[in-house]
N, C-alpha and C positions, 0 to 999 in steps of 0.2 A: 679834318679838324681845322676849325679858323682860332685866330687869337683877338681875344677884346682887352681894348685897357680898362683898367681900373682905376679909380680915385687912387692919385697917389699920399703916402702914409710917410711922413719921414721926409720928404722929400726926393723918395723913389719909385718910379714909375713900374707899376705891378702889370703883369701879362697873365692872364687868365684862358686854360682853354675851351673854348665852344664846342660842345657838343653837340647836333643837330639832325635830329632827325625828322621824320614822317610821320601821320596822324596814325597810317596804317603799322607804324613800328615804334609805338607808343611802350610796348613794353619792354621795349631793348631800354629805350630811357629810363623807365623805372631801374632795370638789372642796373645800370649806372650809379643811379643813384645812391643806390641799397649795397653796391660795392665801395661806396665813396669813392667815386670819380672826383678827380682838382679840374675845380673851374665849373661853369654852368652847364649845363644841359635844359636843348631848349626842344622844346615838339612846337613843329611848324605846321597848324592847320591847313594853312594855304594850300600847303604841296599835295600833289600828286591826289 
C-alpha cells in the first residue's frame, strides 16, 4: 500500500491510501471498490 497527499482542507494535510494493482488483477480493484475501500485505487496498465 503507498500513501498520496491530498489537497489539504482546513489547513490539514490529508493522507490517502494507494491501492495498486495489475491490468491482469483488475477485478480485485473493482472488489475494492464495491467494498468501499479509503483512498484510491489505481489499475496500472503498464505492469506486467
Amino acid at each position: 500500500m503507498y500513501f498520496i497527499g491530498a489537497p489539504p482542507r482546513g489547513g490539514e494535510e490529508v493522507r490517502l491510501a494507494l491501492h495498486r494493482t495489475d491490468l491482469a488483477h483488475s477485478a480485485d480493484a473493482h472488489a475494492l471498490v464495491e467494498r468501499g475501500v479509503v483512498g484510491k485505487v489505481v489499475i496500472d496498465a503498464s505492469a506486467g
